[in-house]
N, C-alpha and C positions, 0 to 999 in steps of 0.2 A: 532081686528081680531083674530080669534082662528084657530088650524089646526083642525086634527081630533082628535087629542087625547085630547081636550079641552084646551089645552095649547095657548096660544095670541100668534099667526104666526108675531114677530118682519122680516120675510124675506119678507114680503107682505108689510112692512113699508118703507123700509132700503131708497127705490129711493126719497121718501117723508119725511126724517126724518128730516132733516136742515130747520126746519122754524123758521121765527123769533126768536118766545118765546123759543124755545129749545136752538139756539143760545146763545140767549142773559143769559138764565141759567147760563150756561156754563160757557162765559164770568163774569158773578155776582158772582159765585161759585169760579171761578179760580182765583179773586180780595181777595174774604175772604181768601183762600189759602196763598194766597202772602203777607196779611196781620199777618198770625198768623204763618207763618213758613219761617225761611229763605230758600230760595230753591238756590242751587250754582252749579259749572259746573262738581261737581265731583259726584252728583245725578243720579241712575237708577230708573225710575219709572214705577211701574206698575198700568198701568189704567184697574180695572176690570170691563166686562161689558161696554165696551168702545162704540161699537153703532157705529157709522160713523167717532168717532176720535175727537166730537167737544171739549173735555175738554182734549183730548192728546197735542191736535194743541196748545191749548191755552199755555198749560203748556211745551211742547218743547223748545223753545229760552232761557229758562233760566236752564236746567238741560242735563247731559251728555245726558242720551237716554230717552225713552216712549215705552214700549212696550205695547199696545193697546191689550186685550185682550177679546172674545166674543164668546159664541155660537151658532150666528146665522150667518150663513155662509154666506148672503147677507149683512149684516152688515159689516162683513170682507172684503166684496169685496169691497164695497165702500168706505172705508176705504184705502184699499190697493191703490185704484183707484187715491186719495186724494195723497198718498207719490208720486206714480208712477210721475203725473200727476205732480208734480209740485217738482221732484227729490230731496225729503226731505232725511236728512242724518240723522241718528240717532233716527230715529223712525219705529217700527215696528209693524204688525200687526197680534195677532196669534189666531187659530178657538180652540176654546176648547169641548172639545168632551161634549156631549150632555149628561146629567146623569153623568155625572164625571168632572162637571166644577171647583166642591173646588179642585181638583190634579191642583195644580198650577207650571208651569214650574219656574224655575229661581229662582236666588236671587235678593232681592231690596232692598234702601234706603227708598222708600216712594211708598207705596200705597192708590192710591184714587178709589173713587167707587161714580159716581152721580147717582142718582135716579134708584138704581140699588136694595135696602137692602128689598124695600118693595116687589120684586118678588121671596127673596129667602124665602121656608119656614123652615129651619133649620137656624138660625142666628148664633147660638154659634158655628155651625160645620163650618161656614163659615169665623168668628174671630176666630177659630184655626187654619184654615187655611191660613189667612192671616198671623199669626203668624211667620208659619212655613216658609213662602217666605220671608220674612222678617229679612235682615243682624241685629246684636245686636244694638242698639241703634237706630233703622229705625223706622221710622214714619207711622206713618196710617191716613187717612183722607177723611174720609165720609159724603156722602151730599144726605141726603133726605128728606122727606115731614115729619116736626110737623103733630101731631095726629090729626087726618081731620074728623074723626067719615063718612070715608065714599063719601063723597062727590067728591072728586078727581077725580075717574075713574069713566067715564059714562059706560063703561064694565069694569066688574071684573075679566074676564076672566085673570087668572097667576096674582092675585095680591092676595097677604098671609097676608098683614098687610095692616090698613086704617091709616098709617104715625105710628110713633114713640113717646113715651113720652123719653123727653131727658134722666131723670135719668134711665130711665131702658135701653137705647144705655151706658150711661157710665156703670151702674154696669155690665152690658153683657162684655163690653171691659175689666173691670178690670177681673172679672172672667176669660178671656180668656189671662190675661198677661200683661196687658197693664197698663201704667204708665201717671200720668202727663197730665192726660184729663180732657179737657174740651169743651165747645159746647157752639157755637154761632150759631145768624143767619147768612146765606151765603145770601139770596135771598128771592125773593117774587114772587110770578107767581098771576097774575089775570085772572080768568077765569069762567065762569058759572059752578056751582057746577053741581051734575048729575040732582038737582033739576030744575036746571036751573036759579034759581039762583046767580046772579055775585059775587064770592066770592075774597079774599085776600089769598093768600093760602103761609103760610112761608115754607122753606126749613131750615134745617139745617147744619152745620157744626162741626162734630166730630173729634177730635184731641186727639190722644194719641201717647205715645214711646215706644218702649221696654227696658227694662234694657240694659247695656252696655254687661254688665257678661250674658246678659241669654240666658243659656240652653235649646235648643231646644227640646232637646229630650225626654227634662224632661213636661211633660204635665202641665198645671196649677191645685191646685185644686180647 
C-alpha cells in the first residue's frame, strides 16, 4: 500500500501486521540474537523501526528496558496498545517524526533493526546515526533480507534495496565505526517470489560494537 506521496502507507497495515510468518521472524531473529550476544538485566535497547513491537516483546524479559521506536504513527499505537493491554514495565513506545527519523532520541547498550535497512535509502547516514545513540562499547544488531535480485516485494513501493550482499553491510558498519563484526543467518521466510514463484528467501544477522574509548563526536573517516 502506498499514500499519496508514493511512499508504502505501513498505517493502512499496522491492524493486520502480526501474522504468522512476521511472528515467527521475529521469534527466529531474536533466537540468532541470543545466540550471538549475551543480553543481561542491566541492557537498554533500542528497537528501530519496531512496527507493532513483535521483536521488542521477544527481546524484553531478558534486558532492563526496549524502547520501540517508529514512524508510522499506527504502528505506535498498536504497539502502545500491546504494553497498555497487558501492563508491561520497562518497555516503551516512541513516534519518530517523519523525515527526521535518523535524530534518534536516547542513549543505548544495544540496537536492533529487523527488516527495516531495505526501506532506508541513505544507509551510512543511518549507521552514523546509530552510532551516535549508541553508549561506548554498545552493540548493534541488524536483520534483513540477503540479496533477492528483487523478487521479495510484490510492490516496491519505499523499498531502496532488493536485500544486502553481507560484505558490503560489514564494510558500510566498519566505515561508520564499528568493530568486531560479523554476519550470520538469523532466519528463512518461504514465500512466492513477485514471479510467483515459491521461493526460500534468507535473512540476515549483522553484529558489530563500538570501541570502548570511542568518541562520539569525533566522526569516522
Amino acid at each position: 500500500m502506498e499514500d499519496a506521496s508514493g511512499k508504502r502507507d505501513f498505517n493502512k497495515e499496522a491492524a493486520s501486521w502480526d501474522i504468522p510468518p512476521r511472528v515467527k521472524m521475529a521469534e527466529d531473529v531474536a533466537s540468532a540474537l541470543r545466540g550471538r550476544l549475551r543480553l543481561n538485566p542491566e541492557m537498554d535497547v533500542l528497537d528501530f523501526g519496531c512496527g507493532t513491537g513483535l521483536l521488542s516483546l521477544a527481546l524484553r524479559p531478558e534486558v532492563r528496558s526496549v524502547t520501540g521506536a517508529d514512524s508510522s504513527p499506527m504502528m505506535i499505537e498498536a504497539f502502545r496498545n500491546k504494553i497498555s493491554s497487558s501492563s508491561l514495565e520497562g518497555v516503551r513506545a516512541i513516534l519518530l517524526e517523519e523525515g527526521r527519523e535518523t535524530e534518534i532520541p536516547g542513549k543505548y547498550n544495544l540496537i536492533v533493526s529487523n527488516m527495516v535497512l531495505h526501506h532506508v535509502p541513505d544507509i551510512d547516514l543511518l549507521f552514523k546515526s546509530f552510532r551516535k545513540a549508541l553508549l561506548p562499547g554498545g552493540y548493534i544488531a541488524l536483520s534483513d533480507l540477503d540479496a533477492e535480485g528483487g523478487q521479495f516485494h510484490r510492490d516496491p513501493q519505499g523499498v531502496f534495496h532488493e536485500g544486502f550482499q553481507r560484505g558490503a553491510v560489514s564494510r558500510m558498519l566498519a566505515e561508520a565505526g564499528f568493530e568486531n563484526i560479523e554476519i550470520n543467518e538469523a532466519a528463512k521466510v518461504e514465500r512466492p517470489g513477485k514471479d510467483g514463484v515459491m521461493r526460500i528467501f534468507t535473512i540476515f544477522l549483522a553484529i558489530g560494537r563500538l570501541p570502548e574509548e570511542d568518541n562520539l563526536r569525533k566522526e569516522p573517516r
